[in-house]
Steps between C-alpha positions, in 0.01 A plus 500: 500500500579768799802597339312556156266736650801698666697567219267769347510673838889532538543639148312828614741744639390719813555860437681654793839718563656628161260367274192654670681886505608449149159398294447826304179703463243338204499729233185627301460364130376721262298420170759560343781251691632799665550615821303842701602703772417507830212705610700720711691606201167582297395748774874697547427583128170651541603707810799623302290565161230720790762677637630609182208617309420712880865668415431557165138621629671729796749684240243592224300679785782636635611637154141619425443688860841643605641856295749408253774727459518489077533876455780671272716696631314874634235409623372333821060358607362387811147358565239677681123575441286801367390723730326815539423821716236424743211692635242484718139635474406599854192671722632822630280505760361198668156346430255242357573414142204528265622367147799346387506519109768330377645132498848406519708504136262743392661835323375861622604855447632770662194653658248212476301439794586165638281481829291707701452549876158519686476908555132490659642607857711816260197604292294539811799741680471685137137543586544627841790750421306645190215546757739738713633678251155628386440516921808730483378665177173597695636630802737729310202631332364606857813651627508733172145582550571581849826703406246750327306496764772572728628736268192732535480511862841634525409776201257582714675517832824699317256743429344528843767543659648769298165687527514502872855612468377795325205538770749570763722707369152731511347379817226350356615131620673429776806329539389160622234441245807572253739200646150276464510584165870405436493180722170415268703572164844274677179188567371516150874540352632185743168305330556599170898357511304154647321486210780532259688218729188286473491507121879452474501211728202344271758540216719296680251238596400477084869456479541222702183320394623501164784385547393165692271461211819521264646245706262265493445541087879369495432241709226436272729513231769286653268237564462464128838284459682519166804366336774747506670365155435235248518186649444160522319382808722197681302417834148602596601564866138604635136420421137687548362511806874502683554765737897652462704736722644822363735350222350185488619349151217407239719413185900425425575577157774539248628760293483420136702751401800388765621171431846393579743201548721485796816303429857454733807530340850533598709786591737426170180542301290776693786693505541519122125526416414853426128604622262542168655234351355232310400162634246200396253314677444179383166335704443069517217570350562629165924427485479551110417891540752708732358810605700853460562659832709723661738517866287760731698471780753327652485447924831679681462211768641161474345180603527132495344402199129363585476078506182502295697677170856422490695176472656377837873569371378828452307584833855509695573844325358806549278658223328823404147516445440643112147580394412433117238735408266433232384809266129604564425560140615126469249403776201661376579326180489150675289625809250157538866294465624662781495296814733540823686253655584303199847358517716544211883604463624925483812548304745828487761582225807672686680590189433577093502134388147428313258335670515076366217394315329326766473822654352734208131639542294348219141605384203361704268312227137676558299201563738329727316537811103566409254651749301164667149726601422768673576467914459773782227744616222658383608718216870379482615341141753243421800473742344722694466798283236777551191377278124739367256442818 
């Protein structure tokens, strides 16, 4: 009976050595009787499918951002952004600022009264000089009254003294009550010539007094500030109440009527692009309508071409600024469109080949960009144009 028991026991093999290195991994059964991969496998696949659709991702932005170079033959673009002639609206003179009219975007004139300076320290100088030119007025009228005054004593004394000259000559007067005579006529002729000088000098005086109160009328005047052209206001630099030095900037604004591309080109294309020739603009915002402009000038000074406009293959050559000028008769047209610093791409034709079709101006439909409201100060209109106050 001990040996019956054993029996089962010794038929069970021990697993060691070979047999232990050798027992293969249990595989996973499927549904289906089939076999899956390992785990690790599953997640290879998704890294590879992420890093794939990222490549895919990287190129189309790359393709969408970067210039592409698919120009015929003749002509050569660069990016850049629209830009116009800045100026600034400053105090001539310094002071407190009473009014500030406009806002920022808003549209004024040439000659519009923008702002205003506190002239209550002026129009009380005014007062005082008009008060000594009517001081000088008065005293002039004294010096002529005393010039005829002046004038008669001397008649008188003239005639004295040539009376006593005829006296002696017949010993009637003597000599000595003669040379009183004369000395009297020389006094009253020495007072008369003060007189003269007094009223002269009062002329003078009149003079001078109007011409601080002149002074202070243009200071009056200048303290009224205006917009030297037609403009649109970009920064409100300065508000009421805000005392400025002599200079002291109150608006920046742009020129309307000076509105320009700068893009850098080559030497082997500046140098064949005659000046007045025709270029396009063609903006990110509106791709679909080039705009007609024309090469204004073209910079005599190379540089490297800026990192913000130009591809990196090209930034290792040296360019030429070129500025793409757009026609003011086009801007007024398109005036509440206009806005600076939008990027877009400037393109030049350096010989007769026709412009591709991409590239052709085509009509602006009406209604394509309708006015929203009306926006801006007191008695401005849409976009900024002058409105009935």
């Amino acid at each position: 009976m001990p040996n019956a028991r054993a029996e089962p026991l010794a038929r069970q093999p021990t697993p060691s050595g070979p047999d232990l290195q050798a027992k293969p991994a249990p595989v996973q059964q499927t549904s289906k009787g089939g076999t899956s991969p390992p785990p690790k496998r599953k997640s290879n696949m998704l890294l590879y499918i992420i890093l794939a659709v990222a490549a895919v991702g990287a190129g189309i932005a790359v393709w969408i951002l970067l210039p592409r170079n698919n120009l015929p033959e003749g002509f050569a673009g660069g990016n850049g952004r629209l830009e116009a002639n800045q100026v600034y609206v400053s105090a001539k003179y310094p002071g407190r600022i009473q009014d500030v009219l406009f806002n920022e975007g808003d549209t004024v004139e040439a000659g519009q009264v923008v702002a205003r300076m506190d002239t209550s320290a002026l129009d009380a100088q005014l007062r005082e000089a008009l008060a000594q030119i009517r001081a000088a007025q008065d005293s002039r009228n004294v010096a002529l009254a005393q010039i005829g005054v002046r004038q008669a004593d001397y008649d008188y004394a003239q005639k004295q003294y040539s009376r006593s000259q005829d006296l002696v000559t017949r010993g009637s007067v003597s000599q000595r009550e003669a040379e009183v005579d004369q000395a009297s006529m020389l006094a009253a002729k020495a007072q008369l010539t003060g007189a003269q000088a007094t009223a002269t000098q009062s002329l003078s005086t009149i003079a001078a007094a109007q011409a601080t109160a002149d002074r202070l009328r243009a200071e009056i005047n200048d303290a009224v500030l205006v917009s030297p052209i037609r403009a649109r206001i970009e920064t409100r630099l300065a508000e009421p109440g805000e005392v400025l030095p002599a200079g002291g900037r109150v608006f920046s604004i742009n020129d309307l009527s000076d509105v320009y591309m700068y893009v850098y080109l080559p030497e082997t294309v500046t140098g064949k692009v005659p000046l007045g020739s025709e270029a396009r603009i063609v903006l990110d915002a509106a791709p679909e309508y080039p705009i007609r402009a024309y090469v204004s000038y073209v910079s005599p000074m190379a540089q490297f071409t800026p990192k913000t406009v130009e591809t990196a293959e090209e930034r290792h050559n040296l360019t030429f600024r070129v500025k793409l000028q757009i026609p003011r008769e086009r801007l007024r047209e398109f005036e509440p469109l206009v806005k600076f610093g939008l990027p877009g791409m400037g393109y030049v034709r350096y010989t007769n080949a026709a412009w591709p079709a991409n590239l052709q101006p085509k009509p602006v439909p009406p209604d394509l960009w309708k006015p929203t409201g009306q926006t801006g100060a007191k008695g401005v209109g849409p976009a900024g144009s002058p409105g009935a106050q």
